[in-house]
N, C-alpha and C positions, 0 to 999 in steps of 0.2 A: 499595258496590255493585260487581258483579264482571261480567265479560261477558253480554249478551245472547246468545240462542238465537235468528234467526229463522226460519220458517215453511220455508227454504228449506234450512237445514242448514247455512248458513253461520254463522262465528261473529263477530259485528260484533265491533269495536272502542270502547272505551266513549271518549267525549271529554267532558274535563270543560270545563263554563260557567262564565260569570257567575254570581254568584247575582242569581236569580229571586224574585219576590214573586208566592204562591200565593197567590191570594183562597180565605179563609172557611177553609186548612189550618193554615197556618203564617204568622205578620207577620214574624218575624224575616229576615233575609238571610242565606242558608245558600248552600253551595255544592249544586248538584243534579246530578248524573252523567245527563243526557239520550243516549240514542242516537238518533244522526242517520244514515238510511238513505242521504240526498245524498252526504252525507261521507266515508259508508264506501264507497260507487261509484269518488267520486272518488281516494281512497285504493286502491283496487283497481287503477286505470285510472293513477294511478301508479306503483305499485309495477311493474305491466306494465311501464310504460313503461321504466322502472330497468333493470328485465333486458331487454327488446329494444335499448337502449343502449349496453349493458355488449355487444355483440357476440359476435364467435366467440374460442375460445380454441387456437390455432395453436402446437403444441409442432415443434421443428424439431431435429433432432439431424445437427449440422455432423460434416462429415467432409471431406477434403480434395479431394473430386472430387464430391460431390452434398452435400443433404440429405434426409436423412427427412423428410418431411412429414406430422402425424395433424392431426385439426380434432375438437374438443370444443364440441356444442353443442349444447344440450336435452337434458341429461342423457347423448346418447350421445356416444362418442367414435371416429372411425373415421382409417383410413387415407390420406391422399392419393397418395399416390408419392412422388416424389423430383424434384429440384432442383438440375440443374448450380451449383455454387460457383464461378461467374463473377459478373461486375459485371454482363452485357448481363442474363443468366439472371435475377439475384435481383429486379434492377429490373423485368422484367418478371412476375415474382411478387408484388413488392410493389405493381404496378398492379392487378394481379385481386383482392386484398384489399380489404375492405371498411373504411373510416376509422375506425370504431367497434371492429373485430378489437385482439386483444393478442396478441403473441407471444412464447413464451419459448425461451431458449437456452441451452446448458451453455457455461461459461469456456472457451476454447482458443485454438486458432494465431488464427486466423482469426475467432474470433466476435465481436472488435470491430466490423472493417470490415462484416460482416454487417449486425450492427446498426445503426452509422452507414447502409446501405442502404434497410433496410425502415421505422426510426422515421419517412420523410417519409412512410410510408403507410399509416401503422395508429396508433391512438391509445395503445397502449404497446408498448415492447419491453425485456422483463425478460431480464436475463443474472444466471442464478444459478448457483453454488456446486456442483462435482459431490460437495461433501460433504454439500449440504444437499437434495439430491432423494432419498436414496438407492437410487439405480440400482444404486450398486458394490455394494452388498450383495444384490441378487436373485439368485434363482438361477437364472434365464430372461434372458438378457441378449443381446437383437439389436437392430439400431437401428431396426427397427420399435415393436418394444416399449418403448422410451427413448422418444422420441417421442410414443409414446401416453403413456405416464407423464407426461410433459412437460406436455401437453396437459390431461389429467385434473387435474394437482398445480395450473397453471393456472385452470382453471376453477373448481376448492374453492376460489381462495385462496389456497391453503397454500404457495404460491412467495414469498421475501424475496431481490429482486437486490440484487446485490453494487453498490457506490459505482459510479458511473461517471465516471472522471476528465475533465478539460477536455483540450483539447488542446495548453496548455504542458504540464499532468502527463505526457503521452503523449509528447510529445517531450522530456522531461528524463529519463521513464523508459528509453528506445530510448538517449538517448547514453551512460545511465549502464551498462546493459545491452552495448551495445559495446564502451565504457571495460573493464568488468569481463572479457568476454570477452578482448581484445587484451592487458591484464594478465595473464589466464590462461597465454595464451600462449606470451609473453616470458618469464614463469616455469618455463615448461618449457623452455624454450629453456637458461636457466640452469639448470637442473638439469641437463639433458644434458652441457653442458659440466662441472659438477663431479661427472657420473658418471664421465665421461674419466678426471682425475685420480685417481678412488681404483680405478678399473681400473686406472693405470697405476703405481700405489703413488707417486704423486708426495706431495709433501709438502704441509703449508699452508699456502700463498699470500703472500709479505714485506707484503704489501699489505692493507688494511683493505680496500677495495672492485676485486674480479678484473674486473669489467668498465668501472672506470675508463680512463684514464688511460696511468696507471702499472702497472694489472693488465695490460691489454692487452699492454701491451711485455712484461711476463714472461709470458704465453703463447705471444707469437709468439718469445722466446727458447727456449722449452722443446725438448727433441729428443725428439719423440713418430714413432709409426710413422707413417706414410704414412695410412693410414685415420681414425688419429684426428685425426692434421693438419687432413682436409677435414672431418672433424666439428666443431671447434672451429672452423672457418674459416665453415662454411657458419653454425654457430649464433650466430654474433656477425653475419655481414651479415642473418642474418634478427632478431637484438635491435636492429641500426641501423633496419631498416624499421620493425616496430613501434615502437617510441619516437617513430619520425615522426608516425606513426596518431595514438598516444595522444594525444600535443602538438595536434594537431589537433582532438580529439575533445576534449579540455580546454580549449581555446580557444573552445569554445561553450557545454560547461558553464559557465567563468567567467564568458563574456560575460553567459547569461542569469543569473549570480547577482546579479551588479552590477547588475541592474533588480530583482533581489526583494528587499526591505525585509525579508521576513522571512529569507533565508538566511542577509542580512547580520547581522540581530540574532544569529542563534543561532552565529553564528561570533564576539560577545565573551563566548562562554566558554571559557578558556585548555584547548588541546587539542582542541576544536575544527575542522574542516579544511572547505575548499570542498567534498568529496563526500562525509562525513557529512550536514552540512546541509541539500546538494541530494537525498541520498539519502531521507533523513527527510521533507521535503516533496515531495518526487515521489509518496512511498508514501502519506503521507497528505492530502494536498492542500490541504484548508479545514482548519482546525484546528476550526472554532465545528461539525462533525458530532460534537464530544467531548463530553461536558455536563461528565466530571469526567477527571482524570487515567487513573482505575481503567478507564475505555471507554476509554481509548486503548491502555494498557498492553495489554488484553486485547487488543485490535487488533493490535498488532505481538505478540502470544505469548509475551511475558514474564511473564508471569503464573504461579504456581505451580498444576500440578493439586491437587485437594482431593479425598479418598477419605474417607466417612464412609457406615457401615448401622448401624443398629440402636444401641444405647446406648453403643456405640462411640467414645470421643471423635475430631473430626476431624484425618487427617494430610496432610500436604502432599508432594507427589510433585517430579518435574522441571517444567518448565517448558512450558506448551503448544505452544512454537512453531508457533503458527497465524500466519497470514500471509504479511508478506513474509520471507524468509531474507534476503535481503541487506540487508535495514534492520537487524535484530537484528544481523547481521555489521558492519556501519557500525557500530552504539552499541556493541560491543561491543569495535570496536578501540579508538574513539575513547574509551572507558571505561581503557583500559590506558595512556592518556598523562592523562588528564583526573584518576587519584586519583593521581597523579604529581607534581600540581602544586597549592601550598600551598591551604589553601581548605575548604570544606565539605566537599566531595567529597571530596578526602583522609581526613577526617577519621573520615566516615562508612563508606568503604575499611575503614579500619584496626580498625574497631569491630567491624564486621563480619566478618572475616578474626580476629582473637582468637576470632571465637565459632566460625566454621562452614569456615573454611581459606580459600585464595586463590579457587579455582572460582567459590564460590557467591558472595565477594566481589566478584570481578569482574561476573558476571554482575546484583546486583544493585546496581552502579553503575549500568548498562546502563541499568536499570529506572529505578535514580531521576533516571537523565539524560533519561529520555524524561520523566519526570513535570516535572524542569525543563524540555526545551521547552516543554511545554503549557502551565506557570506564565509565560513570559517571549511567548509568542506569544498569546495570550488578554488577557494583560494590557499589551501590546504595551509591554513594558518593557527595557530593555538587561541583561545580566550585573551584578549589583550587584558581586560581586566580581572583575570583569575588571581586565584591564593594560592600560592603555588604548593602551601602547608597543607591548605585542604583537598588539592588535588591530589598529591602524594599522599595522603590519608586515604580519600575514594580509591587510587589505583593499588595500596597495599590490604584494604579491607577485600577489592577484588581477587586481589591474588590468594589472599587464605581462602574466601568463597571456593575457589577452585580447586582448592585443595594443598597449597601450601603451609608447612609447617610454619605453628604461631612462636613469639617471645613472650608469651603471657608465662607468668610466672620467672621469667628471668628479670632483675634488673640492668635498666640500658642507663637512666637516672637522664633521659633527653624529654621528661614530660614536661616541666618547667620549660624548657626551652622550647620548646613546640607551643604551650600556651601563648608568651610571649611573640613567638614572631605570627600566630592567628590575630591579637590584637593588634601589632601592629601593620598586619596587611588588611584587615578590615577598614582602620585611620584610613589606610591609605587609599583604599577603593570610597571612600568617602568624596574621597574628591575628585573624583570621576564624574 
């Protein structure tokens, strides 16, 4: 039996019963589809309820001195103004709000703290993706109109925020961020100075490392003009300063690695380093939002595109790089020492690189090093084929990083024995 008509135009909902015993029709116990009038009231009067619950839907498009404000609600969607991006401003926005309201926001400078502001006073605040509203692609594009879009994509539904990290994520992401930046830096800083040199047709360097030591003395030997004098002078007291930074800035990454169990796992696999590790779990945080290796991969944008129409067989393209770029940049350094060193990984290198050249080699080390984290963090297992000399080496260099007092200068007389058993676990990862 299929829905009821009744009298009033509306169309009931059928609910099925027990079975019923009809006197003088049927003796058997049958299932009988009754429509109950009660039922379908109260089914009405909740379903109301559902949507007067579900509240307003609050699209806000952040800008570095206001926001746009539209409110999507009973179908219409309108304009509110705008909203100084201050703390005093948003908290008093987020009091006039209604507990029941949701609000959505585009990714940017600034739209975290937003958010951390308004979630104490509305019952969701989604931070999505400006790839996945598309805005960028309108051809009418002001931040009123954003906003309203906001708002409307909110109210269908049709909005999926992006993870929102805890707040060790957020402060491992900011140091690594720093790190990276102040790196930057210092590398320009070096370049500068070996622009000098081949401006000034000097030769190259007796020394394996120019801002050593022993480089240092042969730059301040050199007889350069007067202008590049201060050039090389000034770009080495500002590589002393950075290096102080960095050290500093490394001394908190270590610290907090040494309390995560998981950065510590994923550093016994040889080649491995304290900011791969931290990089890798900064970007991805919990590991268990993965179900399989392939969700993660695609996460960090190793993944190959796929282009397929019609009876066409499917090709595979470059690589999506969605996501984070500096994680892919981490797996991908850490991939150039890791097929380096005896082991699976090697082996799979090389297999690979016979078929399709070094590039694509490398790059899908990358891949299957992400797919080993998620194998050794899930299953919350060590490196099977680690060194266990080398690991202990990586996790003692990290602890002085952090600030641990050294044995340098005492003798322990255990360096002979530590070489030895590094060549004998190297043998033996050989055969892996």
């Amino acid at each position: 039996m299929g829905q009821a008509v009744l009298d009033d135009g509306l169309r009931a909902r059928a609910f099925r019963w027990l079975p019923l015993r009809l006197a003088r029709v049927c003796r058997e116990h049958v299932s009988v589809v009754v429509v109950s009038p009660l039922l379908l009231q109260w089914f009405t009067r909740l379903r109301e309820g559902v949507v007067r619950s579900a509240g307003r839907a609050v699209g806000l498009d952040v800008h570095r001195d206001f926001c746009e404000v539209a409110v999507a609600h009973g179908g219409e969607v309108s304009s509110s103004g705008r909203v100084d991006t201050t703390p005093e401003a948003l908290e008093l926005f987020g009091s006039s709000l209604d507990p029941r309201d949701r609000v959505a926001l585009e990714v940017s400078g600034g739209a975290w703290e937003v958010a951390r502001i308004l979630e104490r006073h509305v019952a969701q605040v989604v931070v999505v993706s400006p790839a996945d509203t598309g805005i960028r692609q309108a051809r009418a594009k002001t931040d009123r109109l954003d906003a309203r879009t906001l708002a409307r994509l909110l109210a269908a539904g049709e909005l999926d925020g992006v993870w929102s990290p805890d707040e060790r994520c957020r402060v491992m992401r900011r140091r690594l961020a720093r790190r990276e930046q102040l790196v930057r830096a210092r590398t320009r800083c070096k370049n500068e100075i070996h622009a000098v040199l081949v401006r000034r047709l000097v030769g190259r360097p007796p020394v394996s490392d120019v801002f050593g030591v022993k480089g240092r003395c042969w730059l301040a030997a050199l007889e350069l003009p007067v202008e590049e004098s201060e050039t090389i002078a000034a770009c080495l007291r500002h590589i002393e300063f950075l290096d102080s930074e960095i050290a500093a800035v490394e001394r908190h990454i270590a610290a907090a690695a040494l309390d995560s169990p998981d950065i510590r796992r994923l550093m016994t696999i040889p080649g491995v380093n304290v900011i791969c590790a931290a990089t890798f779990m900064a970007a991805v945080g919990d590991i268990r939002r993965f179900a399989d290796p392939r969700s993660l991969v695609g996460y960090l944008g190793l993944d190959p595109r796929v282009y397929q129409s019609g009876s066409a067989p499917a090709t595979g393209g470059h690589i999506s790089k969605q996501g984070s770029a500096s994680t892919r940049w981490a797996l991908v350094e850490s991939a150039w020492i890791v097929v380096r060193q005896p082991g699976p990984q090697h082996a799979f290198y090389q297999r690979v690189r016979a078929r399709r050249g070094h590039g694509i080699a490398i790059v899908a080390s990358a891949r299957k090093l992400a797919c080993l984290f998620w194998f050794l963090l899930t299953r919350e297992e060590d490196y099977a084929h680690q060194q266990p000399s080398l690991t202990a080496k990586k996790l003692r260099l990290l602890e002085i990083r952090a600030g641990a007092p050294t044995s340098k200068g005492k003798p322990t007389g255990v360096w002979a024995t530590r070489q030895a058993m590094r060549e004998g676990e190297r043998k033996l990862a050989e055969q892996a």
